[in-house]
N, C-alpha and C positions, 0 to 999 in steps of 0.2 A: 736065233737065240743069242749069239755074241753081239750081234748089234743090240737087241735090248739090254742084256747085261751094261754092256760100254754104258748106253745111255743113262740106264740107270746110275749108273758109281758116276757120270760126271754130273750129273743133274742135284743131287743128291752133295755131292762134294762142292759145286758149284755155289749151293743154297749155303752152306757151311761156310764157304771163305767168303763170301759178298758178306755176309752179317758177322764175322768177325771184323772183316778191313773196315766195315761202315765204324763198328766201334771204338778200333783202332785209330781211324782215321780220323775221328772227333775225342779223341780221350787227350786233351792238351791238358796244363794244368788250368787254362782257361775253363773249357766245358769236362772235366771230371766229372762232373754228377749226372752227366745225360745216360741216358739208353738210349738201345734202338726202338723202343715205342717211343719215346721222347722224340727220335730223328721222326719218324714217320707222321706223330702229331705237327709238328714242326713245320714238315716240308708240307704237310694239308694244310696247313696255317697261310700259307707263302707269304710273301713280301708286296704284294695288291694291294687290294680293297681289305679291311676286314671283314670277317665273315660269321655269321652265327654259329650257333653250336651245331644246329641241328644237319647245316651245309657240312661242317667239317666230319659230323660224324659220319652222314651218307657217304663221302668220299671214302672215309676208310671200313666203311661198311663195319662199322660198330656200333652200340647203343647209343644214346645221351648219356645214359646214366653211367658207363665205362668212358665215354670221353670225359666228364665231369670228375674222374678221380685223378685223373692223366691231367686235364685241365688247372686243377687244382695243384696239382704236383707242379705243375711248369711255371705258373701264376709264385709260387713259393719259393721255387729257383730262379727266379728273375729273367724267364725265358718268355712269358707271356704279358699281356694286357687285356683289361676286362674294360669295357667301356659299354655303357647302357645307351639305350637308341635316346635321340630329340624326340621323336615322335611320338615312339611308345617306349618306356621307360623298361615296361618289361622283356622288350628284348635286349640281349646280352649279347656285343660285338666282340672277337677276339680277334686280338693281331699280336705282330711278333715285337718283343721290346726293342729295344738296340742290342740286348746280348743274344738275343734271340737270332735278331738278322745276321748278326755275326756265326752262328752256329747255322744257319741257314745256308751262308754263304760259302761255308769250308765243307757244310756234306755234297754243296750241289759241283764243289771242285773236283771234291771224292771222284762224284759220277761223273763230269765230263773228262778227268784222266783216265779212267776204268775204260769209257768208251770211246777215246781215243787211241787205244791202246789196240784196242779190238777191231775197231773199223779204220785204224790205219794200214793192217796187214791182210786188209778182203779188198777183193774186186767187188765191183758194184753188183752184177749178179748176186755173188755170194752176202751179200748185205744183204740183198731181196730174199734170198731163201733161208737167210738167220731169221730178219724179221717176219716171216710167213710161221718160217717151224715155232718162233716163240709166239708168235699173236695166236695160233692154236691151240698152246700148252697156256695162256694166258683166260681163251676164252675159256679152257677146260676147269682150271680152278676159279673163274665167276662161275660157272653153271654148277657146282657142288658148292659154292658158298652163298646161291640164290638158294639151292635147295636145302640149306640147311637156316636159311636166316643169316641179321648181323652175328657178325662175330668178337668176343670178347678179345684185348688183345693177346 
């Protein structure tokens, strides 16, 4: 029971400081206005190919119709771009502005400090059985958010 407890208070406290620092870590006077649904649309968005709506929502396993207000919010903060296809007019490409890349470019700094920080002080084993015990806690919350459907953010 004490090792559940532990885990729990670090799991739980861990989820808390990652999405404080995420916010922190992008709050310059630059990006002021982001959230972290803003980071998370954002980093679905990446710096590639653009992508449709319907790609970026399946990634974050949310609707259309909730990427569309989030969409609209970033498109308004000058974090996104809407471009419609050659082809077929009615589809609608999104990709990341130039303030956008820039905001892209300082969360993904975020995370490779964070996890250089972490995987500087493990032996290779221990990276193996970080990444096993999280790819399990990972698969555990896809399989309760398959079972419940997308989710709002």
């Amino acid at each position: 029971m004490e090792n559940y407890e532990t885990l729990n208070k670090l799991l739980v406290q861990l989820f808390r400081d990652v999405t404080d620092m995420e916010q922190k870590g992008i709050s310059t006077p630059e990006f002021g206005d982001i959230t972290n649904n803003d980071l998370h649309v954002i980093e679905a968005i990446g710096i590639g190919e653009p992508k449709n709506m319907s790609t970026i929502a399946r990634e974050l396993s949310v609707t259309v119709g909730t990427l569309t207000i989030a969409m609209n919010s970033l498109v308004k903060k000058g974090y996104v771009e809407r471009t419609r296809g050659r082809e077929d007019r009615r589809v609608v490409y999104i990709s990341l502005s130039e303030r956008g890349r820039r905001a892209y470019e300082e969360h993904a700094r975020f995370h490779r400090e964070m996890l250089e920080s972490v995987i500087g002080e493990l032996t290779k084993e221990e990276q193996d059985t970080l990444i096993r015990a999280l790819s399990r806690l990972q698969g555990w919350f896809q399989g309760r958010q398959r079972q419940r459907g997308t989710q709002d953010f």
